[in-house]
Biopython code that builds the backbone (N, CA, C, O; Angstrom):
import numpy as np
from Bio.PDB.StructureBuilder import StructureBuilder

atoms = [
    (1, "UNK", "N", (0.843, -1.164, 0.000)),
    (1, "UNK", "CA", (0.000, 0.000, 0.000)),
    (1, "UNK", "C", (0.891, 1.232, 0.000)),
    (1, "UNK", "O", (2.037, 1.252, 0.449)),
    (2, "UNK", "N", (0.154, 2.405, -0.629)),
    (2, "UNK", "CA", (0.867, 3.807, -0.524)),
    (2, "UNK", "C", (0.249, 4.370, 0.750)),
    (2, "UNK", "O", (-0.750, 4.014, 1.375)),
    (3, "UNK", "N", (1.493, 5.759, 1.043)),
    (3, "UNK", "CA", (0.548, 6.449, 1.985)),
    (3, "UNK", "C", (1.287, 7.691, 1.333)),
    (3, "UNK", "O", (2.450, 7.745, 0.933)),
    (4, "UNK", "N", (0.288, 8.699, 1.328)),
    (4, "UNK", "CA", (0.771, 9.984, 0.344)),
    (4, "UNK", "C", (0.739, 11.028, 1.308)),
    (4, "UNK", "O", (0.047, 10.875, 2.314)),
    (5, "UNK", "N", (1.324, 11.954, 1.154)),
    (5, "UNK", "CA", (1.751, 12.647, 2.148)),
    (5, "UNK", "C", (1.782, 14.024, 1.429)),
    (5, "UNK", "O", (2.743, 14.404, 0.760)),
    (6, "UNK", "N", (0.302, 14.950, 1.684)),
    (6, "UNK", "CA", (0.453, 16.471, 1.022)),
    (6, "UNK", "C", (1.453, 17.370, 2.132)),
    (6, "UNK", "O", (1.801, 17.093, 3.279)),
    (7, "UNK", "N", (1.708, 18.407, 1.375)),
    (7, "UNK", "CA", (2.127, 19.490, 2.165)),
    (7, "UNK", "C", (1.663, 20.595, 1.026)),
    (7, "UNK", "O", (1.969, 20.520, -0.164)),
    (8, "UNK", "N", (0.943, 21.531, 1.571)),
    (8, "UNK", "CA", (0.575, 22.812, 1.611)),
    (8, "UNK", "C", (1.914, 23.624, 1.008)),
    (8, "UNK", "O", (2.754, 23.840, 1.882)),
    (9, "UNK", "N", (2.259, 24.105, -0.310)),
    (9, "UNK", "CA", (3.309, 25.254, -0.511)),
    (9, "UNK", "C", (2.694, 26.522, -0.849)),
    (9, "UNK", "O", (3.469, 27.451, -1.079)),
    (10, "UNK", "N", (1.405, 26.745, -0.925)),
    (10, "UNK", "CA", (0.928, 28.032, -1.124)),
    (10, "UNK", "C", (-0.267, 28.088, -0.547)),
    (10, "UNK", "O", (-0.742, 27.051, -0.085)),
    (11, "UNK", "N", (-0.931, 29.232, -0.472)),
    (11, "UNK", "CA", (-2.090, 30.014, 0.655)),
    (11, "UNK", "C", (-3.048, 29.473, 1.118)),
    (11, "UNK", "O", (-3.810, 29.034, 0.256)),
    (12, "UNK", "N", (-3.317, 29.327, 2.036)),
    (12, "UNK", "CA", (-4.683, 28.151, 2.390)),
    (12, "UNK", "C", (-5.613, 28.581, 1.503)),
    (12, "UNK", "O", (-6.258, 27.802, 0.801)),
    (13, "UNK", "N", (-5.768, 30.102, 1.469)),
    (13, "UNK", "CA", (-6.996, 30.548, 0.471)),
    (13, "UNK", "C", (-6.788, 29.854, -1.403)),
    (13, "UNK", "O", (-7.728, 29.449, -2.087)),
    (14, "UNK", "N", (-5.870, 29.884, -1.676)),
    (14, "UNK", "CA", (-5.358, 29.018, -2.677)),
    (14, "UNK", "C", (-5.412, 27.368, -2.395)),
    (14, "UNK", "O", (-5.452, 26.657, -3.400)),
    (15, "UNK", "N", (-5.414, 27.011, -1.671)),
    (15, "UNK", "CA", (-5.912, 25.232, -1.177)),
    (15, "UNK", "C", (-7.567, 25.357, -1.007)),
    (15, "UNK", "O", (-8.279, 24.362, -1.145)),
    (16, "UNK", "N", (-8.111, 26.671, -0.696)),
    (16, "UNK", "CA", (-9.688, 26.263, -0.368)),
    (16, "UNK", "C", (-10.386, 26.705, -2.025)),
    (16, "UNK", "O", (-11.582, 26.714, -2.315)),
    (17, "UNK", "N", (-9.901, 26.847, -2.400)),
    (17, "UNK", "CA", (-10.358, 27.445, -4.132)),
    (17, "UNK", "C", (-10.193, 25.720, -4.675)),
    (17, "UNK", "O", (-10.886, 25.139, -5.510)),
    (18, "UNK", "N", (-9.358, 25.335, -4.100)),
    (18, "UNK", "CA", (-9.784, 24.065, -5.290)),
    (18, "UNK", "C", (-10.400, 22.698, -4.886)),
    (18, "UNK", "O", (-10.838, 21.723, -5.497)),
    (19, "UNK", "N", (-10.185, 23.180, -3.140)),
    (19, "UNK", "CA", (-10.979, 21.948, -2.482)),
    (19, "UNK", "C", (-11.928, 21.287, -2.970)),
    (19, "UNK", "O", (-11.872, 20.070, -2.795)),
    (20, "UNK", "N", (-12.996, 21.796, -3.665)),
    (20, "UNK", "CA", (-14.721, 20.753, -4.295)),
    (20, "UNK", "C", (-13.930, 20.214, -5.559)),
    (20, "UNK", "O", (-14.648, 19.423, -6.170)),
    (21, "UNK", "N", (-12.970, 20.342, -6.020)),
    (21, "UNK", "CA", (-12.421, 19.881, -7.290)),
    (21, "UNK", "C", (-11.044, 18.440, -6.729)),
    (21, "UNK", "O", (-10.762, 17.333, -7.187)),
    (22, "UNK", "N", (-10.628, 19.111, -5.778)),
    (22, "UNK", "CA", (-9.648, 18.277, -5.044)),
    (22, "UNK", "C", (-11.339, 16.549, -4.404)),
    (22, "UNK", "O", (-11.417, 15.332, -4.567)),
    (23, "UNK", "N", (-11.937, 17.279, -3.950)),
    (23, "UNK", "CA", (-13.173, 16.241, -2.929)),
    (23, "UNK", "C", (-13.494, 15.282, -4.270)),
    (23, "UNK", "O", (-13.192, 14.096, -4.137)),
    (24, "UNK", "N", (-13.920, 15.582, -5.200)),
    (24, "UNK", "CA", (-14.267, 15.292, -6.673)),
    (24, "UNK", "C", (-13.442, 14.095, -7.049)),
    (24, "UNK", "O", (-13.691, 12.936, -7.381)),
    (25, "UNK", "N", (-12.356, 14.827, -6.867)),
    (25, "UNK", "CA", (-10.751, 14.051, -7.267)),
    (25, "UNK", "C", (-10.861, 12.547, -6.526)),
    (25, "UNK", "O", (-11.172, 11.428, -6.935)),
    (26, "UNK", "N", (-10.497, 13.029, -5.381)),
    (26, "UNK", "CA", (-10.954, 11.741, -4.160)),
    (26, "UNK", "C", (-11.765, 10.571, -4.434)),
    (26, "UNK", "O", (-11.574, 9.370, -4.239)),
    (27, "UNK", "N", (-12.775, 11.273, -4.967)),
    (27, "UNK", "CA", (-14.295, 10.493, -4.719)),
    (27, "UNK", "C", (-14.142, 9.347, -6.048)),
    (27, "UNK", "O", (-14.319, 8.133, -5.945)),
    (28, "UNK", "N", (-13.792, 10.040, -7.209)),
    (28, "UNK", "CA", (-13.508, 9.146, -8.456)),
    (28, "UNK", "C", (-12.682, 7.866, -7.906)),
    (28, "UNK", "O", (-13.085, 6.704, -7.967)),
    (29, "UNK", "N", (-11.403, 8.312, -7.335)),
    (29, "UNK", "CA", (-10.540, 6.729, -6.943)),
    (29, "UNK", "C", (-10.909, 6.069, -5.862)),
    (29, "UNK", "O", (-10.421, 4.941, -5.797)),
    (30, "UNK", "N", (-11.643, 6.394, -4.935)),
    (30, "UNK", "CA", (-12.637, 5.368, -3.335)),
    (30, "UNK", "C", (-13.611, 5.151, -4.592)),
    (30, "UNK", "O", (-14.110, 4.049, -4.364)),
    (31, "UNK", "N", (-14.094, 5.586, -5.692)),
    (31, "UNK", "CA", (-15.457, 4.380, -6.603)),
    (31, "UNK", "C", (-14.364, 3.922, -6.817)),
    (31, "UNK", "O", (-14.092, 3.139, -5.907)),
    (32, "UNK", "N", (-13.435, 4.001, -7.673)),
    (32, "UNK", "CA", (-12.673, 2.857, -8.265)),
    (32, "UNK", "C", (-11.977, 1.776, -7.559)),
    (32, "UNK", "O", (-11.510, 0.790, -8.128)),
    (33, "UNK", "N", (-11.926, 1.991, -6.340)),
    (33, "UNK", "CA", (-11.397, 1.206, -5.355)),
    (33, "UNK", "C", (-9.550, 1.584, -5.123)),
    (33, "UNK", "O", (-8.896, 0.824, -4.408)),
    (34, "UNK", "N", (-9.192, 2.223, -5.478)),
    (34, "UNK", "CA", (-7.699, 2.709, -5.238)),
    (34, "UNK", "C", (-7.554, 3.253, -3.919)),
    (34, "UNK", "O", (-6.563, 2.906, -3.276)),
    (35, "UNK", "N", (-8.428, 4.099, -3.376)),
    (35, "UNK", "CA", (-8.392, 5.116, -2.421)),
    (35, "UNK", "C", (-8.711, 4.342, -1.056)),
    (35, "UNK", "O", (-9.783, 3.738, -1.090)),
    (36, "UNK", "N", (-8.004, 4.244, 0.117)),
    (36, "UNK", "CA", (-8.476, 3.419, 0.979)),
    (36, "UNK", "C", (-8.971, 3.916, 2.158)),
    (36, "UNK", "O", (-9.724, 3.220, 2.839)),
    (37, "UNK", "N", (-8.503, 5.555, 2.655)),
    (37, "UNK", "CA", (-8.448, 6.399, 3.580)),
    (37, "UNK", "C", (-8.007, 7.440, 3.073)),
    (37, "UNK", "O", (-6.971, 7.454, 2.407)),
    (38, "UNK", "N", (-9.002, 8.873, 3.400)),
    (38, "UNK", "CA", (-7.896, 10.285, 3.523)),
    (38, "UNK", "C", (-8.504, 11.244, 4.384)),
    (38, "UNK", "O", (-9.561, 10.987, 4.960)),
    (39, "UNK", "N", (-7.871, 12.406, 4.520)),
    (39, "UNK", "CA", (-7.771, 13.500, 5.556)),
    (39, "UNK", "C", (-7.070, 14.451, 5.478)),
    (39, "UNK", "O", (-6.198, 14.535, 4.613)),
    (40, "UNK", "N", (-7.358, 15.634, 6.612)),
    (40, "UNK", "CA", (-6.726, 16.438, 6.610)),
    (40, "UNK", "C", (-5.535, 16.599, 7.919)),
    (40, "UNK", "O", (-5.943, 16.731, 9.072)),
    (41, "UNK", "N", (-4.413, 16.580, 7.688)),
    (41, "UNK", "CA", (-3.699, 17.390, 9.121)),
    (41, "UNK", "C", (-3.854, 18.378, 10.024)),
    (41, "UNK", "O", (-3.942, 19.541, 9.629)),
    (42, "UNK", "N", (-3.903, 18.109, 11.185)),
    (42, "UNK", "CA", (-4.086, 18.855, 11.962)),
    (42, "UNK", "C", (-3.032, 19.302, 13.082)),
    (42, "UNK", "O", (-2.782, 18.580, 14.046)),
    (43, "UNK", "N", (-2.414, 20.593, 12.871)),
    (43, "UNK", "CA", (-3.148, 21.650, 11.771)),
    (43, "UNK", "C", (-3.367, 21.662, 10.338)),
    (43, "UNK", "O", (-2.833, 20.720, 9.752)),
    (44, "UNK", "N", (-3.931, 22.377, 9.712)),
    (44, "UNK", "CA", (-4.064, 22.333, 8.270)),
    (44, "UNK", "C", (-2.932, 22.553, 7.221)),
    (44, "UNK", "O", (-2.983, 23.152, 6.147)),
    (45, "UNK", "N", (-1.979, 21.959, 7.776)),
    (45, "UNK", "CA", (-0.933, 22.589, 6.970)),
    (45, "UNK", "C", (-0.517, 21.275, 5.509)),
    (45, "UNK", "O", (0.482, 21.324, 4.791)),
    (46, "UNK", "N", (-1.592, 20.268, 5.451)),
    (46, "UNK", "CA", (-1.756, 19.525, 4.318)),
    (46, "UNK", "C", (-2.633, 17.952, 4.181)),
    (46, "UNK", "O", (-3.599, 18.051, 4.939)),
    (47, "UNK", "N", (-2.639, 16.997, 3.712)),
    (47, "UNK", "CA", (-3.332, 16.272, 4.165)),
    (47, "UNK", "C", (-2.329, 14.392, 4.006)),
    (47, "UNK", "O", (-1.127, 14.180, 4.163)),
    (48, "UNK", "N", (-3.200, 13.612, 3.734)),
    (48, "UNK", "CA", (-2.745, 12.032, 4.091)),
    (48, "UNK", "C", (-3.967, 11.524, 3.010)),
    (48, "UNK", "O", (-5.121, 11.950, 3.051)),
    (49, "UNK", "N", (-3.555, 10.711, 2.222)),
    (49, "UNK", "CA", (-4.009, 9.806, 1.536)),
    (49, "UNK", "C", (-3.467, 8.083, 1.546)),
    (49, "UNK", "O", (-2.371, 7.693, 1.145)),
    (50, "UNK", "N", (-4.336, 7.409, 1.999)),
    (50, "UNK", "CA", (-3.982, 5.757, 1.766)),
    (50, "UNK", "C", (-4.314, 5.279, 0.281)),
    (50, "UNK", "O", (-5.482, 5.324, -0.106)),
    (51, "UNK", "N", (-3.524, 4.925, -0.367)),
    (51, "UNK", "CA", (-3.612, 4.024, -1.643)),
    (51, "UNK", "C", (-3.665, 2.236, -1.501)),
    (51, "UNK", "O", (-3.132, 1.656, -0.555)),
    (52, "UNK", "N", (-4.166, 1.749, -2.259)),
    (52, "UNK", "CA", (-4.074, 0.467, -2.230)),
    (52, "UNK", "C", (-2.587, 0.131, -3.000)),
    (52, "UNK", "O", (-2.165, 1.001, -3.761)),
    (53, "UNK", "N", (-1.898, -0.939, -2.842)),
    (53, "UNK", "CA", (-0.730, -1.061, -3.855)),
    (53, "UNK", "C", (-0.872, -1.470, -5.334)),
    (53, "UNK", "O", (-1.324, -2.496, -5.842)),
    (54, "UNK", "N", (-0.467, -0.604, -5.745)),
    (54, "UNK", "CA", (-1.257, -0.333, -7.820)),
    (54, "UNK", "C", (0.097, -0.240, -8.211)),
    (54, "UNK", "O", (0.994, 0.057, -7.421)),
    (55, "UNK", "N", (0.294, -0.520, -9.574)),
    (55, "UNK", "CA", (1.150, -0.003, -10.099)),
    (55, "UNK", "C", (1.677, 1.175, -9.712)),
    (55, "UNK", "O", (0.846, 2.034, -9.416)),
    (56, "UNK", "N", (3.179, 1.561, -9.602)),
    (56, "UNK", "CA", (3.235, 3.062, -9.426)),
    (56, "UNK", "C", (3.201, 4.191, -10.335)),
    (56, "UNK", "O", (2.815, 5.342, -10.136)),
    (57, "UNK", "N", (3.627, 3.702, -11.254)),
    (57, "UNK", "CA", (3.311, 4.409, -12.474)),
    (57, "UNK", "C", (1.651, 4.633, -12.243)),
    (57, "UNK", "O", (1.153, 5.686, -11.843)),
    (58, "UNK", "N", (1.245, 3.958, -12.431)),
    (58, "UNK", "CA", (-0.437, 4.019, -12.588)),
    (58, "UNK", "C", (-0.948, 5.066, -11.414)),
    (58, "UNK", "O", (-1.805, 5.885, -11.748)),
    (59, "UNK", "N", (-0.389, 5.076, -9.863)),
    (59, "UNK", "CA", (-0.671, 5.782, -9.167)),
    (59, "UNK", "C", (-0.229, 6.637, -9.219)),
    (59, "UNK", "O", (-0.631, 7.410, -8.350)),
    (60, "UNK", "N", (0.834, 7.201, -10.139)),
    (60, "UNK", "CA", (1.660, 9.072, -10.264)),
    (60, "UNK", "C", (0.847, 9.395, -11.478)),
    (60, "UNK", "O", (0.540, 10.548, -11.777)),
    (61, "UNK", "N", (0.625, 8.696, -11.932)),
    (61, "UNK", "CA", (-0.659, 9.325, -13.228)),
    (61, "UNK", "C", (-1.710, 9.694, -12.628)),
    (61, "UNK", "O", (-2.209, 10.590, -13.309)),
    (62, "UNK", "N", (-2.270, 9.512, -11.801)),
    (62, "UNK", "CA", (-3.791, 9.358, -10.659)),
    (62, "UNK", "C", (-3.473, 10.660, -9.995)),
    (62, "UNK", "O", (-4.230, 11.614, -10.178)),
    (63, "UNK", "N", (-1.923, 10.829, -8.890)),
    (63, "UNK", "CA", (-1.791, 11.825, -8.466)),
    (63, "UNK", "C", (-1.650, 13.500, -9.004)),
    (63, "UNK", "O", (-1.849, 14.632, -8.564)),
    (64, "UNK", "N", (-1.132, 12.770, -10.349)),
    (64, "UNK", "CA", (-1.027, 14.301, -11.271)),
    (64, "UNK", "C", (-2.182, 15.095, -11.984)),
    (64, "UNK", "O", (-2.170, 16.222, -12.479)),
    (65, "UNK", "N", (-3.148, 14.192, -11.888)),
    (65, "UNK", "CA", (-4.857, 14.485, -12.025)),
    (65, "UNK", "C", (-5.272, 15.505, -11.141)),
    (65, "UNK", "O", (-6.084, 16.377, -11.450)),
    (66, "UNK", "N", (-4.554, 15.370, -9.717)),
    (66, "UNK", "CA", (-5.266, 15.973, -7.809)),
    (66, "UNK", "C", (-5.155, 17.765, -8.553)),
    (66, "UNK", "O", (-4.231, 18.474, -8.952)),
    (67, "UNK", "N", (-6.225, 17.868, -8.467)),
    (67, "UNK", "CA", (-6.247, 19.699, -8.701)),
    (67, "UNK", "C", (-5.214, 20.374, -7.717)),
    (67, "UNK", "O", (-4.801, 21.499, -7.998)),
    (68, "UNK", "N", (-4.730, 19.660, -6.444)),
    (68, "UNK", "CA", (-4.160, 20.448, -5.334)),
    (68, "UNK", "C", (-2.386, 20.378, -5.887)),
    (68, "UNK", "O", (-1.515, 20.993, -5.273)),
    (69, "UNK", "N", (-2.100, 19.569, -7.064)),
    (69, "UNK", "CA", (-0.962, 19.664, -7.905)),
    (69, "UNK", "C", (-0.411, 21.022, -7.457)),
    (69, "UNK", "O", (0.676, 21.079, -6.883)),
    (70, "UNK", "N", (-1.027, 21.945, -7.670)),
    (70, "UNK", "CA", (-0.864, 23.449, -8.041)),
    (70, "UNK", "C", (-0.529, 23.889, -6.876)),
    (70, "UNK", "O", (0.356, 24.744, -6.849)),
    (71, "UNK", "N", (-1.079, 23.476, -5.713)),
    (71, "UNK", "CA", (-0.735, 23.899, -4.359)),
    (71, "UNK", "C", (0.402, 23.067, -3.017)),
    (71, "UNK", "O", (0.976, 23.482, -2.010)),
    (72, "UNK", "N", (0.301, 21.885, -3.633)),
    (72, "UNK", "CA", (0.911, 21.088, -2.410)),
    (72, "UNK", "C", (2.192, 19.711, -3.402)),
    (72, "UNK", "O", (2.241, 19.160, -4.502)),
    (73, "UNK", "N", (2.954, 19.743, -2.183)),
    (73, "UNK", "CA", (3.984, 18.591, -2.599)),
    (73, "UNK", "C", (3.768, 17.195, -2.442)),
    (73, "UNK", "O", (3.856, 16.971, -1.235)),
    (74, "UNK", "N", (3.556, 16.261, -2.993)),
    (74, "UNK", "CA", (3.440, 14.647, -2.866)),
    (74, "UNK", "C", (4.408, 14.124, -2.322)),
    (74, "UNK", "O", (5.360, 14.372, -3.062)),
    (75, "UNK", "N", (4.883, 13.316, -1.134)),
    (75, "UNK", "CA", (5.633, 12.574, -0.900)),
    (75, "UNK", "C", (4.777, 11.031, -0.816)),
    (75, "UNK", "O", (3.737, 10.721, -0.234)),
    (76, "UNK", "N", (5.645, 10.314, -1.602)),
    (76, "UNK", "CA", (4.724, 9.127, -1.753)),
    (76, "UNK", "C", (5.653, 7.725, -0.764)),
    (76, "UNK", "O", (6.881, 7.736, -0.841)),
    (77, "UNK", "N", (5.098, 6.835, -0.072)),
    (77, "UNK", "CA", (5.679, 6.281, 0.564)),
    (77, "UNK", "C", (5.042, 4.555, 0.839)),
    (77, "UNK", "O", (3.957, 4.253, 1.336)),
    (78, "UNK", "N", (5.944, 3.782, 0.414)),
    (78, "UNK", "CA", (5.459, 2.653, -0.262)),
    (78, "UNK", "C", (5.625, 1.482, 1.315)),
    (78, "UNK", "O", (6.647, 1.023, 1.823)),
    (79, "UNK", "N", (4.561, 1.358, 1.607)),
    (79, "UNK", "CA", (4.489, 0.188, 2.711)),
    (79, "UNK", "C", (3.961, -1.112, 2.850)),
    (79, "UNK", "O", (2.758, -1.368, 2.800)),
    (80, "UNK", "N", (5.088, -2.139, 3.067)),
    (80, "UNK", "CA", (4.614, -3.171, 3.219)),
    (80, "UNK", "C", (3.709, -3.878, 4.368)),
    (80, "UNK", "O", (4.425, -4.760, 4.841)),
    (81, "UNK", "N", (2.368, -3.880, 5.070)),
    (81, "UNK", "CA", (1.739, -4.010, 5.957)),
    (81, "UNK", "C", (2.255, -5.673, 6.059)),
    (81, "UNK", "O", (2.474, -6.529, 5.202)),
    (82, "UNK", "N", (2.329, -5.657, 7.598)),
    (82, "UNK", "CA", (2.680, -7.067, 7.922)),
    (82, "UNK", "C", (2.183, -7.169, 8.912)),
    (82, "UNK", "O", (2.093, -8.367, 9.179)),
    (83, "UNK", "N", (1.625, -6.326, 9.956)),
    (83, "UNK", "CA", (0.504, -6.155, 11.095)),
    (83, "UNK", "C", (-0.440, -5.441, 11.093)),
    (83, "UNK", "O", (-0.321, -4.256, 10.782)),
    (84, "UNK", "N", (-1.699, -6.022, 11.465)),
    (84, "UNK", "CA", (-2.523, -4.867, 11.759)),
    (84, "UNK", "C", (-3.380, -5.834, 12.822)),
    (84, "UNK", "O", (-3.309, -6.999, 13.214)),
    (85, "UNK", "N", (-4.491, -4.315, 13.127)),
    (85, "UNK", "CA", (-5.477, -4.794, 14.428)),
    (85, "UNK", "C", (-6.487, -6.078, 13.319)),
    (85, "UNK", "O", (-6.362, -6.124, 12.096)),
    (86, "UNK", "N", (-7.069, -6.644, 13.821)),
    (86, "UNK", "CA", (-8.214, -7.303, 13.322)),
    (86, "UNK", "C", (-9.281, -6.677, 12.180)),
    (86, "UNK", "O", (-9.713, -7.168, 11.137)),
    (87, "UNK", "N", (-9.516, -5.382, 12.830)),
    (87, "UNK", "CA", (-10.342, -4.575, 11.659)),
    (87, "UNK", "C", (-9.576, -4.188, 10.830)),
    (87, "UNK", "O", (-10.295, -4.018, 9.845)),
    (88, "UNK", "N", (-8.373, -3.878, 10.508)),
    (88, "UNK", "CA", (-7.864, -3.787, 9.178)),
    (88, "UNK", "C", (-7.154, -4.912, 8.442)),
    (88, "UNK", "O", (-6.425, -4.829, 7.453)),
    (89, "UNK", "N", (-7.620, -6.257, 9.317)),
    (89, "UNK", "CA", (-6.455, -7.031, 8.271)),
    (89, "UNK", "C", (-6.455, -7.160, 6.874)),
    (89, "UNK", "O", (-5.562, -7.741, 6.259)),
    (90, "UNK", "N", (-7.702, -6.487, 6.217)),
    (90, "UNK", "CA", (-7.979, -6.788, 5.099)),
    (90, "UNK", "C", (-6.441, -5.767, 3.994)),
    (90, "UNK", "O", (-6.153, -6.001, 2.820)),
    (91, "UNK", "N", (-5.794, -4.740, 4.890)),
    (91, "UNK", "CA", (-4.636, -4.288, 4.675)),
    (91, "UNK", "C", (-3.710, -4.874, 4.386)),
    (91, "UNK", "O", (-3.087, -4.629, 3.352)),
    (92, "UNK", "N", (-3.228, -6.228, 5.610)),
    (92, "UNK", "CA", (-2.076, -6.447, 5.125)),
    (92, "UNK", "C", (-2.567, -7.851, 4.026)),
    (92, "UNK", "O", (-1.397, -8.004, 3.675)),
    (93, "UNK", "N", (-2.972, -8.451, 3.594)),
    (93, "UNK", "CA", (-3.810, -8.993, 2.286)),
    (93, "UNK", "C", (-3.711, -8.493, 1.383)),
    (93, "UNK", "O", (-3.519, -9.299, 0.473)),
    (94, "UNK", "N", (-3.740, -7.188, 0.963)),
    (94, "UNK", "CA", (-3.557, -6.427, -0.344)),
    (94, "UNK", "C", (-2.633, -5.960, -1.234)),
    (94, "UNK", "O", (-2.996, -5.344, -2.236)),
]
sb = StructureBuilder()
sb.init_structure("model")
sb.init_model(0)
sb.init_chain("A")
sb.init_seg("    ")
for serial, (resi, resn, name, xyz) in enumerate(atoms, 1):
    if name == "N":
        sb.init_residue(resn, " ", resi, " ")
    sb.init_atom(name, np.array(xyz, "f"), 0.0, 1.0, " ", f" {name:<3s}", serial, name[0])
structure = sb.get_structure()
């Protein structure tokens, strides 16, 4: 699985202009089943996305779609799950 990691490089007011386009974004890959979890940081200084493990190529094509391109940096970070609680084992399976 991925875990993506925004950071905020320009104005929150510039991150809230594209938010319903960024939510949009989201919503297309949780239908498609890619998207497993996301959020915001708190504080707001960017957010957290869970990916399922996809091709990576296939998932930097997906990320370069995110309207928030324009505003925030991707750090992408590739994890192999080998524990989890009971309610997520369906994680390390994937």
């Amino acid at each position: 699985m991925y875990i993506i990691n925004l950071s905020y490089h320009r104005p929150i007011e510039e991150v809230e202009a594209l938010t319903d386009a960024h939510l949009s974004w989201l919503k297309r890959y949780f239908d498609a089943d890619v998207f497993i979890a996301a959020g915001r940081k708190d504080p707001r200084s960017g957010g957290v996305i869970m990916a399922k493990d996809i091709d990576r190529s296939r998932l930097d094509t997906i990320l370069a779609e995110d309207p928030f391109v324009a505003v925030a940096h991707y750090e992408v970070i590739k994890v192999n799950i080998s524990l989890t609680s009971e309610a997520l084992k369906a994680l390390a399976e994937s």
